[in-house]
KOLKE-347808 format. One record per residue: x, y, z of N, C-alpha, C, O in turn; residue in three letters. Coordinates in steps of 0.1 Angstrom, whole numbers, plus 2048, in hexadecimal, padded with zeros to 3 digits. Layout:
BEGIN
<rec n_x="X" n_y="Y" n_z="Z" ca_x="X" ca_y="Y" ca_z="Z" c_x="X" c_y="Y" c_z="Z" o_x="X" o_y="Y" o_z="Z" rest="Ala"/>
...
! end
This chain:
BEGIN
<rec n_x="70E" n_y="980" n_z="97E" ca_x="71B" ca_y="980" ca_z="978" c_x="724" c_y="974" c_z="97D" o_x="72A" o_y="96D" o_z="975" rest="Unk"/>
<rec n_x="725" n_y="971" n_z="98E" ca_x="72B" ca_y="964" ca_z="993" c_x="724" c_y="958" c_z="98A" o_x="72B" o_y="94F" o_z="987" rest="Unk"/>
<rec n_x="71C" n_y="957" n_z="988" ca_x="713" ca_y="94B" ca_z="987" c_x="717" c_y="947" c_z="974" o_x="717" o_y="93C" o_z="96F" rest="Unk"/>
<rec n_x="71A" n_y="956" n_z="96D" ca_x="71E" ca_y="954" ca_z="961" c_x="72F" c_y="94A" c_z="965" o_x="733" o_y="93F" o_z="962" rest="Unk"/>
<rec n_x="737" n_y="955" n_z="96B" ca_x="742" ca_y="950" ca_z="969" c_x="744" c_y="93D" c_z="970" o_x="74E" o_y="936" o_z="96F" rest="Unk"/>
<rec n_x="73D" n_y="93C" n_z="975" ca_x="740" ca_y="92F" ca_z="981" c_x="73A" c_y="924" c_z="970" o_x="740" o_y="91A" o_z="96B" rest="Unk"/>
<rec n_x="72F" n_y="92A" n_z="96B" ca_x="72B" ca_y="921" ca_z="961" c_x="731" c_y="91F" c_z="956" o_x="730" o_y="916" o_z="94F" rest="Unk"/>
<rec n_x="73B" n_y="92E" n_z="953" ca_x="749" ca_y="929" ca_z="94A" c_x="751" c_y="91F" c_z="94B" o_x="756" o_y="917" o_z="943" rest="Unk"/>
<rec n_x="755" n_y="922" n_z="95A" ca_x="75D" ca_y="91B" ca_z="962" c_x="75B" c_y="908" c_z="95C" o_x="762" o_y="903" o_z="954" rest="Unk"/>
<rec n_x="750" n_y="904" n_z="962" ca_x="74A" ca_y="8FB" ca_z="965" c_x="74B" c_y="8F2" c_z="957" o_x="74E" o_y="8E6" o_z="957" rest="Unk"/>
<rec n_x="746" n_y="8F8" n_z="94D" ca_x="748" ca_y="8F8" ca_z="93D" c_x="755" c_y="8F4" c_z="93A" o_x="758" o_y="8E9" o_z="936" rest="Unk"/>
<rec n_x="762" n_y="902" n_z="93C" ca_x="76B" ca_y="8FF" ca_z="936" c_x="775" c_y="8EF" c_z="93F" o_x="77C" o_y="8E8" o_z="939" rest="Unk"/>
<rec n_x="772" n_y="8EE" n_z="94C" ca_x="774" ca_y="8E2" ca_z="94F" c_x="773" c_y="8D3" c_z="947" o_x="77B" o_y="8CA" o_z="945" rest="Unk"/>
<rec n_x="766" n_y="8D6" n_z="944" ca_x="75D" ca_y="8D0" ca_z="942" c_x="761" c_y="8C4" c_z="92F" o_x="762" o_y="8B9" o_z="92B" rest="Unk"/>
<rec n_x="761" n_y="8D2" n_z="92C" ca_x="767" ca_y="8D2" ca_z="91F" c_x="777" c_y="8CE" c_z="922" o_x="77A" o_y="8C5" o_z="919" rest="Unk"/>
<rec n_x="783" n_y="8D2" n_z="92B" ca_x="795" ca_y="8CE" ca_z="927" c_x="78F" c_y="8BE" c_z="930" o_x="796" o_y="8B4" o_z="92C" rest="Unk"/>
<rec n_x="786" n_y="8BC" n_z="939" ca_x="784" ca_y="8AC" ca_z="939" c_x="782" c_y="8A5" c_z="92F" o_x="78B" o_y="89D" o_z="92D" rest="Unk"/>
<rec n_x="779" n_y="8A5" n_z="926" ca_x="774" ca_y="8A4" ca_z="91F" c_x="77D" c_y="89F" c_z="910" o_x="77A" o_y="896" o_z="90A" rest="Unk"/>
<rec n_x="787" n_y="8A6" n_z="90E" ca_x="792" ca_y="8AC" ca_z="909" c_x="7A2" c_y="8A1" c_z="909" o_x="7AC" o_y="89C" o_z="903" rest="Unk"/>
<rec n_x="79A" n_y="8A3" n_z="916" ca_x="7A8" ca_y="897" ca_z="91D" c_x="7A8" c_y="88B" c_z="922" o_x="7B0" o_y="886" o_z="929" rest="Unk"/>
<rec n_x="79B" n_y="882" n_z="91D" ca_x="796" ca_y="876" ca_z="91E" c_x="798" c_y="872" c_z="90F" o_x="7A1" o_y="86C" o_z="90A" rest="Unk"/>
<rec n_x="78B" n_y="878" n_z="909" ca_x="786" ca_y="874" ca_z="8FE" c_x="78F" c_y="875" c_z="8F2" o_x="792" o_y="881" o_z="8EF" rest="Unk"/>
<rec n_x="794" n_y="86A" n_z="8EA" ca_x="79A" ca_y="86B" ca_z="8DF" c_x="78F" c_y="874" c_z="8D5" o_x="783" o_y="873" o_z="8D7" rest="Unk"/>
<rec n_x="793" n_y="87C" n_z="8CD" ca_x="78E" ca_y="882" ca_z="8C0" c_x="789" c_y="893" c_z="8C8" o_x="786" o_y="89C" o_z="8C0" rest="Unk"/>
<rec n_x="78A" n_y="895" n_z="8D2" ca_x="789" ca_y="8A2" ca_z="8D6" c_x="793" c_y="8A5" c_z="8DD" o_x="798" o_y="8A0" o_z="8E6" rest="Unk"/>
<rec n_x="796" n_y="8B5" n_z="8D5" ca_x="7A3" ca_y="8B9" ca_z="8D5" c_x="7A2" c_y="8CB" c_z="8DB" o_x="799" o_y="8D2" o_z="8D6" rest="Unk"/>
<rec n_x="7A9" n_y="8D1" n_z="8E5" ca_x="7A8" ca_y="8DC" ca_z="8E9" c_x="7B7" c_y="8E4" c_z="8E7" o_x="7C1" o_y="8E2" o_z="8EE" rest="Unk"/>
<rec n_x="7B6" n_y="8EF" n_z="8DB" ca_x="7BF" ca_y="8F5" ca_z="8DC" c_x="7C4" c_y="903" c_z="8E1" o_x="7C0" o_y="90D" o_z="8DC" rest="Unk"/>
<rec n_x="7CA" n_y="904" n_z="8E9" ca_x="7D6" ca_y="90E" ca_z="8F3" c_x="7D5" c_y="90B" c_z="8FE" o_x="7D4" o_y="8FF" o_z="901" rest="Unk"/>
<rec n_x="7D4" n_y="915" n_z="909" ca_x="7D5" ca_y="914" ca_z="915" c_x="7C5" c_y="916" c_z="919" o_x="7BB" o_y="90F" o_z="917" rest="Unk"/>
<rec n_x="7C9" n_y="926" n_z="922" ca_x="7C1" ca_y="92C" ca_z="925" c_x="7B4" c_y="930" c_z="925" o_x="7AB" o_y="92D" o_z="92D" rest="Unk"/>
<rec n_x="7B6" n_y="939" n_z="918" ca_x="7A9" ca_y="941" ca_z="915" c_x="7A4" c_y="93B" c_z="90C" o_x="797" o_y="939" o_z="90D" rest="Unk"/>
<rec n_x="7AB" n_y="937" n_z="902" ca_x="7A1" ca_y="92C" ca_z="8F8" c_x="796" c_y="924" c_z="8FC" o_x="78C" o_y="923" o_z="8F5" rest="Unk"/>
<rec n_x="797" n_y="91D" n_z="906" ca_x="795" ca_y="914" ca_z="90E" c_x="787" c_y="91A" c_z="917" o_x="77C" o_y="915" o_z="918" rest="Unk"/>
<rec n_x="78A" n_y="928" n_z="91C" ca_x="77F" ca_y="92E" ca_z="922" c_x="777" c_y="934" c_z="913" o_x="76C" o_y="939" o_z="916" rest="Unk"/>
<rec n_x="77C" n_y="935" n_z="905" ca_x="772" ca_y="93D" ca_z="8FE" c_x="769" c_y="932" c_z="8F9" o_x="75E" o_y="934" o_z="8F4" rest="Unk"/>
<rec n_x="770" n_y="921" n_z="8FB" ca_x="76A" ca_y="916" ca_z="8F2" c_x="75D" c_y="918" c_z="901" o_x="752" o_y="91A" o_z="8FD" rest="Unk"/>
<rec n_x="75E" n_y="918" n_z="90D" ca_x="753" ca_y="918" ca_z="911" c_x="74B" c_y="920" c_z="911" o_x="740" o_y="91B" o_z="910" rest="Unk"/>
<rec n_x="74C" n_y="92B" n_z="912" ca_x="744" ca_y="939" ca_z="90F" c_x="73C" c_y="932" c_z="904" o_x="731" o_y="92C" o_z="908" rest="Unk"/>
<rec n_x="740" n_y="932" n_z="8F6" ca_x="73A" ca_y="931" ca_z="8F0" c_x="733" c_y="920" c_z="8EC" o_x="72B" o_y="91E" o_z="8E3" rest="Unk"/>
<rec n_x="73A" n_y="915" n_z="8F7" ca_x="730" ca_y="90A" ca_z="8FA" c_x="721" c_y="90D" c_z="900" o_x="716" o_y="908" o_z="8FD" rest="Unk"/>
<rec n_x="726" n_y="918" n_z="90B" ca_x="71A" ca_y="91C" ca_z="914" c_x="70E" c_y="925" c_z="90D" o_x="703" o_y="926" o_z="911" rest="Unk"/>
<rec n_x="713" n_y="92C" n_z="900" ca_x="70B" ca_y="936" ca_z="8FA" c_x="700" c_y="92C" c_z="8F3" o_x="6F4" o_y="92E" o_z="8F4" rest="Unk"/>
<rec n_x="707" n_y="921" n_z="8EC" ca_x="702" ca_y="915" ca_z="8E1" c_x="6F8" c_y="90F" c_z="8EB" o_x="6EC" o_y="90E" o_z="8E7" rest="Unk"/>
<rec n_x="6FB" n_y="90B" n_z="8F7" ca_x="6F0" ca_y="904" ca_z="8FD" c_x="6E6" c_y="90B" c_z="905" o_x="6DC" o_y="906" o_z="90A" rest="Unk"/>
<rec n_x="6E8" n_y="91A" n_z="904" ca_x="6DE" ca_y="920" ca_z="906" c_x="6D6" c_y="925" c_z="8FC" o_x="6CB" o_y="928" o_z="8FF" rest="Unk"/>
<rec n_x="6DC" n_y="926" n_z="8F1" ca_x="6D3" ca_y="92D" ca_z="8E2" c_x="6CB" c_y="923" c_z="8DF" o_x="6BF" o_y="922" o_z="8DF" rest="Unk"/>
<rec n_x="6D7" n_y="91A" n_z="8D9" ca_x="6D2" ca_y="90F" ca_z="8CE" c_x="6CC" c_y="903" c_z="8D2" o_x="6C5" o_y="8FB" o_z="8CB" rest="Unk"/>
<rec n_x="6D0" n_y="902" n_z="8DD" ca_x="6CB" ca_y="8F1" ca_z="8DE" c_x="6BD" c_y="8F0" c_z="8E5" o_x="6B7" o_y="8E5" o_z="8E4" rest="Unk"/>
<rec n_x="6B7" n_y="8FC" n_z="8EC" ca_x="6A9" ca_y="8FD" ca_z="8F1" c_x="6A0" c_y="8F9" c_z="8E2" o_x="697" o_y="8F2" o_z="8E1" rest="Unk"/>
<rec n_x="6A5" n_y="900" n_z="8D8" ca_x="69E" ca_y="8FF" ca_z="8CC" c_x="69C" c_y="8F1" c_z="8C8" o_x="691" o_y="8EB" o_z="8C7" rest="Unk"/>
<rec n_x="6A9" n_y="8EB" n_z="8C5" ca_x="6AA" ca_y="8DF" ca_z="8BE" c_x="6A5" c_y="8D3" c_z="8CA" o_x="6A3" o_y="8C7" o_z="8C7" rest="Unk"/>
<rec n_x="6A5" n_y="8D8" n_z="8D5" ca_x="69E" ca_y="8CC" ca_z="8DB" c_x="68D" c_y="8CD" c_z="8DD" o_x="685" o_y="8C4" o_z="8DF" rest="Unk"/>
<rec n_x="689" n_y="8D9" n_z="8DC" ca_x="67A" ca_y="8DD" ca_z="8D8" c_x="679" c_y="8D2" c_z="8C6" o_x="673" o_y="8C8" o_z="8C4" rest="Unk"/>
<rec n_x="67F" n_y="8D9" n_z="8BF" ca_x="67E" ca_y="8D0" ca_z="8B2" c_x="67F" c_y="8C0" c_z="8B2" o_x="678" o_y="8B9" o_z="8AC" rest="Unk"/>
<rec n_x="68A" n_y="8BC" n_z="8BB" ca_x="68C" ca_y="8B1" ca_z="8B9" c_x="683" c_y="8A9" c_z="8C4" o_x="687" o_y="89E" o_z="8C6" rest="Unk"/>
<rec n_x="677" n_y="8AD" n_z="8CB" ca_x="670" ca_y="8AB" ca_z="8D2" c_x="668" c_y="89B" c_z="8D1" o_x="66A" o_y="892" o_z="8D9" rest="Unk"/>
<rec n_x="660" n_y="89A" n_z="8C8" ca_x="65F" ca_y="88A" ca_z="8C2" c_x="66B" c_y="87E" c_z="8C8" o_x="66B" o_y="874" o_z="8CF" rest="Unk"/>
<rec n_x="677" n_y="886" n_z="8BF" ca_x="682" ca_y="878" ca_z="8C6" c_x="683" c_y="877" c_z="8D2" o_x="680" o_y="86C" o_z="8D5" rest="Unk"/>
<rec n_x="686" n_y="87E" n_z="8DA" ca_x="688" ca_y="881" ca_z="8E9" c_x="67B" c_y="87A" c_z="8F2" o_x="67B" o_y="877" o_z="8FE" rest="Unk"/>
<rec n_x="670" n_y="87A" n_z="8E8" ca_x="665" ca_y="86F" ca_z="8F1" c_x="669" c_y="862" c_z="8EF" o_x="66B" o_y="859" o_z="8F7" rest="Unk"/>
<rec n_x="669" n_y="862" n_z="8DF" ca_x="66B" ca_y="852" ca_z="8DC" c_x="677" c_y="84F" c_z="8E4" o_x="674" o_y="846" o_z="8EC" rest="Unk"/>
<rec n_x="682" n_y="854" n_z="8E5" ca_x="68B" ca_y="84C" ca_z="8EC" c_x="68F" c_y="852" c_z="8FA" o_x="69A" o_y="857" o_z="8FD" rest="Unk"/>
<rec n_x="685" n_y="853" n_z="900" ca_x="683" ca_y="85A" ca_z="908" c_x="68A" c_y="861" c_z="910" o_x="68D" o_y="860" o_z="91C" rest="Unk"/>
<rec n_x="68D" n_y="867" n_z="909" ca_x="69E" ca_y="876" ca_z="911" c_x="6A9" c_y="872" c_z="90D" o_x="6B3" o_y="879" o_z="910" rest="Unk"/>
<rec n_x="6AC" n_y="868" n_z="906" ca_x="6BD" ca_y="861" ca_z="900" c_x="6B9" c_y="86B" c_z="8F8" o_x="6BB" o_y="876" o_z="8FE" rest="Unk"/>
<rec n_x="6B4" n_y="86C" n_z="8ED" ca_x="6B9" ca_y="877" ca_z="8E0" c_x="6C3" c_y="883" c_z="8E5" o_x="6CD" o_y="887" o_z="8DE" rest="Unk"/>
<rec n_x="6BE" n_y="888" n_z="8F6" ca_x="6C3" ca_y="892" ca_z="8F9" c_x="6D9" c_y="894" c_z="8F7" o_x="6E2" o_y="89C" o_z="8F4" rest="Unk"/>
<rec n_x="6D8" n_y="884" n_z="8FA" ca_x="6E4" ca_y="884" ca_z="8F5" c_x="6EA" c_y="888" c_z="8EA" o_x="6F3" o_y="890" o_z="8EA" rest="Unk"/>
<rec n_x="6E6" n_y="882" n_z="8E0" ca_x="6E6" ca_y="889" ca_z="8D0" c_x="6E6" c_y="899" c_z="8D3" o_x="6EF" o_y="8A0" o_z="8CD" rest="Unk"/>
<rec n_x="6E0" n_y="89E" n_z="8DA" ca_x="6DD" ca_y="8AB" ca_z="8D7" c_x="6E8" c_y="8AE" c_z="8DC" o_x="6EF" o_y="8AF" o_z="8D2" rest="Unk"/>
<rec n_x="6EF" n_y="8AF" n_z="8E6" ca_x="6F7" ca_y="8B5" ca_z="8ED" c_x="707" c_y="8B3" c_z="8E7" o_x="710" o_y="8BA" o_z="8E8" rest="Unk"/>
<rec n_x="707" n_y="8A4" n_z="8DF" ca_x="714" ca_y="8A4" ca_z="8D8" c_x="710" c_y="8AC" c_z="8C7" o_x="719" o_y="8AD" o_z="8BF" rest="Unk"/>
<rec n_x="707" n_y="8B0" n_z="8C6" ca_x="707" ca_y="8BA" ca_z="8B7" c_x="707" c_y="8C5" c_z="8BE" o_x="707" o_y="8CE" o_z="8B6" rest="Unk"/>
<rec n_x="707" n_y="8CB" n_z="8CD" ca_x="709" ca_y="8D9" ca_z="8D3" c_x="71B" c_y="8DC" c_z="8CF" o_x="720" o_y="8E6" o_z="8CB" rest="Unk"/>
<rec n_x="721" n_y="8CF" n_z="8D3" ca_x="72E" ca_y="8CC" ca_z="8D6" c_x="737" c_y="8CD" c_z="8C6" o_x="741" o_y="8D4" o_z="8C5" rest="Unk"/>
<rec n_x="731" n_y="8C8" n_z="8BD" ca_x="733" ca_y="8C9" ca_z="8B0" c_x="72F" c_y="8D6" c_z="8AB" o_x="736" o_y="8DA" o_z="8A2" rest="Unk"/>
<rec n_x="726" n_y="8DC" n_z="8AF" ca_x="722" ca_y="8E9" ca_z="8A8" c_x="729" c_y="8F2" c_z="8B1" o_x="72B" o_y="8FC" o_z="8AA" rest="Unk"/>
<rec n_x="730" n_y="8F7" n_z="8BF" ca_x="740" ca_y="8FC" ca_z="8C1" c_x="746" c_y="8F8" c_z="8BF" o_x="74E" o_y="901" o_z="8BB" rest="Unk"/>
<rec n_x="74C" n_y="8EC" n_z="8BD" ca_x="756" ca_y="8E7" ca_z="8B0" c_x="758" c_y="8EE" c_z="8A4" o_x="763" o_y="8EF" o_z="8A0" rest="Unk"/>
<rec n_x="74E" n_y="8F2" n_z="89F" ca_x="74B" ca_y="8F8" ca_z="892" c_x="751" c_y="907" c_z="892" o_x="75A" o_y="90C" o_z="88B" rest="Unk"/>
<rec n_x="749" n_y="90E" n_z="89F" ca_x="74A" ca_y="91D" ca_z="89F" c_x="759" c_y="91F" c_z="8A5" o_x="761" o_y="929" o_z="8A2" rest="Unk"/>
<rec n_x="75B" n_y="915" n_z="8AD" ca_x="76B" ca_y="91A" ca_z="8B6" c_x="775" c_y="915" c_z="8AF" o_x="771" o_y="90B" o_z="8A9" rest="Unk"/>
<rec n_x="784" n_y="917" n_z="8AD" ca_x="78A" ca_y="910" ca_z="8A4" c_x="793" c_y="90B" c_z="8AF" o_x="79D" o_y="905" o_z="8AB" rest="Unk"/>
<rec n_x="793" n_y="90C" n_z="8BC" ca_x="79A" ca_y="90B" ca_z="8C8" c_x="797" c_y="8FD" c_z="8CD" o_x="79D" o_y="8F6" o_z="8D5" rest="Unk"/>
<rec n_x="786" n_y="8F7" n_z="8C4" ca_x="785" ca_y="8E7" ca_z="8CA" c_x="784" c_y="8E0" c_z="8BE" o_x="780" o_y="8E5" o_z="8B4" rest="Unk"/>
<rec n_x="789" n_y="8D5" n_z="8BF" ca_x="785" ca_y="8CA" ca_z="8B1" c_x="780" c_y="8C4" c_z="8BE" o_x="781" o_y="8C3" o_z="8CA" rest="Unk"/>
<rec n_x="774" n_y="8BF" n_z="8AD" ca_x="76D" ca_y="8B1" ca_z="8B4" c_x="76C" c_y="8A5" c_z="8A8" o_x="762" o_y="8A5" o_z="8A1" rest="Unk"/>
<rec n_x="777" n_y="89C" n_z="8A4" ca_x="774" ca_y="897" ca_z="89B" c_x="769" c_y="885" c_z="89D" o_x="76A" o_y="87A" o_z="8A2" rest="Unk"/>
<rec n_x="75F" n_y="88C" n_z="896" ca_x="756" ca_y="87E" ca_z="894" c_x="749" c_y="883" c_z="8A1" o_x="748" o_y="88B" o_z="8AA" rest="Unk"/>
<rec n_x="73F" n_y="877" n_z="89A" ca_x="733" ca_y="87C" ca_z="8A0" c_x="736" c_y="872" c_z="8B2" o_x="733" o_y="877" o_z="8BC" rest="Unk"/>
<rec n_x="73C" n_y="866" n_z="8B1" ca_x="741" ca_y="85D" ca_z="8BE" c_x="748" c_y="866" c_z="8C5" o_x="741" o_y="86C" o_z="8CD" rest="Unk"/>
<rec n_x="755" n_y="86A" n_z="8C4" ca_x="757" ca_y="874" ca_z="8CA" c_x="74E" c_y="882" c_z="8D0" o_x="751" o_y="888" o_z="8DB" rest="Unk"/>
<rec n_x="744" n_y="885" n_z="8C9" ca_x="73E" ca_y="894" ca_z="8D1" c_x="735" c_y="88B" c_z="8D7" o_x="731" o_y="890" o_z="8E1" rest="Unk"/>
<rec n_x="72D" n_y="87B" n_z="8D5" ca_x="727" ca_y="878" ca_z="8E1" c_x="72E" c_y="874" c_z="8EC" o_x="72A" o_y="876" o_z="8F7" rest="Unk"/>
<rec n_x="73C" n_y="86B" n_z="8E9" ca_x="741" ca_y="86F" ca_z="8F9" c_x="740" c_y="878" c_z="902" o_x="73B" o_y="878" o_z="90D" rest="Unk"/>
<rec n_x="74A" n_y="885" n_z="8F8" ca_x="749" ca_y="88D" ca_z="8FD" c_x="73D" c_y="894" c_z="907" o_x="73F" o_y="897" o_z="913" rest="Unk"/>
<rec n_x="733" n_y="896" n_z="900" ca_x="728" ca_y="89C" ca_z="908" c_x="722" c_y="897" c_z="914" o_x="71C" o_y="89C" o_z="91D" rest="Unk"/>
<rec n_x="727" n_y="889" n_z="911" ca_x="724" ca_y="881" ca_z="91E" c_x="72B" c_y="884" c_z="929" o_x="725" o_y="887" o_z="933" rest="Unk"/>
<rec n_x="73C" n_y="883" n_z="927" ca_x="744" ca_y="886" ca_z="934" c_x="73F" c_y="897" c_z="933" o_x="73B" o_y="89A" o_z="93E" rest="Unk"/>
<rec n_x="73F" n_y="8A3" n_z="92A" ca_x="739" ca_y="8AC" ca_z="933" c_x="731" c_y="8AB" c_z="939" o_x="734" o_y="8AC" o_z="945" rest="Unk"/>
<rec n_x="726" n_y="8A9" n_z="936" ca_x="71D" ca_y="8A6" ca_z="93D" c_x="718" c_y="89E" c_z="94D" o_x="70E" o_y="8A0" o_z="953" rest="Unk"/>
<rec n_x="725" n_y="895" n_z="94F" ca_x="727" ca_y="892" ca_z="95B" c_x="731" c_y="89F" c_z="965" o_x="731" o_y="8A5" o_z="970" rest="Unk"/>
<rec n_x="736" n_y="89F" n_z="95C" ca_x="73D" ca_y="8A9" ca_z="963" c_x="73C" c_y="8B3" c_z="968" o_x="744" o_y="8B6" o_z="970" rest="Unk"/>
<rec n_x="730" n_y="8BC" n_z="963" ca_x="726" ca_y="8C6" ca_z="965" c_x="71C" c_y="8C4" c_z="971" o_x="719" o_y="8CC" o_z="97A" rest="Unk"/>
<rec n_x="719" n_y="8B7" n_z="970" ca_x="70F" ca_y="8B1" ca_z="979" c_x="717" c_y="8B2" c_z="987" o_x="711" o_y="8B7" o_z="990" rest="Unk"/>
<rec n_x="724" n_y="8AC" n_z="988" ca_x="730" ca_y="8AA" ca_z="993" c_x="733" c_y="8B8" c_z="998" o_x="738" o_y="8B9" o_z="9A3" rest="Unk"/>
<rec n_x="72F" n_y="8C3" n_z="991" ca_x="735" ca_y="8CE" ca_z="994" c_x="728" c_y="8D4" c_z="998" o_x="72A" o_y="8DC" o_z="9A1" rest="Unk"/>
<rec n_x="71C" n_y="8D4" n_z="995" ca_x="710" ca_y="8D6" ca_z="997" c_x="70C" c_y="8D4" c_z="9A8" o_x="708" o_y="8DC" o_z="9B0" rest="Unk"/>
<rec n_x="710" n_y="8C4" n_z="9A9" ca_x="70D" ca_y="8C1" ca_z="9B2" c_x="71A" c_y="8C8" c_z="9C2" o_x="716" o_y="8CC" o_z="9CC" rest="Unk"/>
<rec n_x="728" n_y="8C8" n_z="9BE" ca_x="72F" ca_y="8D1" ca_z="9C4" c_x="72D" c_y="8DD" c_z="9C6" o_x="72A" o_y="8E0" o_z="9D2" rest="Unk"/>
<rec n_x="72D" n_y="8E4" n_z="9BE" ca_x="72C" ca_y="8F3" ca_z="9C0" c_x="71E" c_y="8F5" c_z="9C3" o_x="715" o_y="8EF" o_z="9BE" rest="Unk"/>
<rec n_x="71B" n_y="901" n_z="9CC" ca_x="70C" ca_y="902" ca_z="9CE" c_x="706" c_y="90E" c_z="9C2" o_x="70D" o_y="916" o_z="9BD" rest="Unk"/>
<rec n_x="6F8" n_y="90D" n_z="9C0" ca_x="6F2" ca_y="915" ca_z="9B7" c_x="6F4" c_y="923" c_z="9BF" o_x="6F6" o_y="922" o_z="9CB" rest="Unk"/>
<rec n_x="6F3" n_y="92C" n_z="9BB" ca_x="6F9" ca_y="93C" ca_z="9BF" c_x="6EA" c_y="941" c_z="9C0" o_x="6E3" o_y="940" o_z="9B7" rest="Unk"/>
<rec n_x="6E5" n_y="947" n_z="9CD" ca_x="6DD" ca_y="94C" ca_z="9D0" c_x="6D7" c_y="95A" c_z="9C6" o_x="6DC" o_y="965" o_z="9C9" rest="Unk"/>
<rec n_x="6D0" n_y="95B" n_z="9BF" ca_x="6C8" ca_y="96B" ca_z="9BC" c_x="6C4" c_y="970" c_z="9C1" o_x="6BA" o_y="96D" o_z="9C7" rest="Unk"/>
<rec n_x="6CC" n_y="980" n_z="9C5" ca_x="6C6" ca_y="983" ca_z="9CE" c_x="6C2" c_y="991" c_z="9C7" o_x="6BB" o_y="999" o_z="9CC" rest="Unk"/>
! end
């Protein structure tokens, strides 16, 4: 349950950076919106994109792991879609985007430590 919430955490960060760099992505209210746009960032990149990167597997050789980018700004676009709490307008926009998450994630990755199973 720590390990859920630390990776909301880490998300909804992730995402008001994100948010507050990049022109064309936009985060609305405060709070909770903010924590449900990650929830349900975190749900997308756990459902959907294992799939679509199995599918999209071919490109990801040819270019060898860049595709993965693509993938991750159509994650960004597809909670865009389901949350009405993020715009993301344009496909340039959700690849910034996923990029600075993605660093960002990494930065917090590398701070916070992985939480023991016990």
């Amino acid at each position: 349950m720590q390990n859920l919430i630390i990776r909301i955490f880490v998300n909804a960060v992730a995402l008001w950076v994100a948010a507050q760099v990049v022109g064309g992505i936009e985060l609305a209210g405060e709070f909770w919106p903010v924590i449900l746009v990650a929830a349900v960032f975190g749900l997308v990149n756990a459902l959907i994109k294992p799939i679509l990167l199995l599918l999209s597997l071919p490109l990801l050789v040819i270019t060898l792991g860049l595709f993965t980018i693509v993938v991750n700004a159509l994650m960004l676009m597809l909670t865009a879609a389901l949350v009405g709490a993020l715009t993301v307008e344009g496909f340039w926009a959700a690849i910034l985007g996923s990029l600075l998450i993605s660093v960002v994630s990494f930065l917090f990755s590398v701070i916070l430590p992985e939480p023991s199973s016990k």
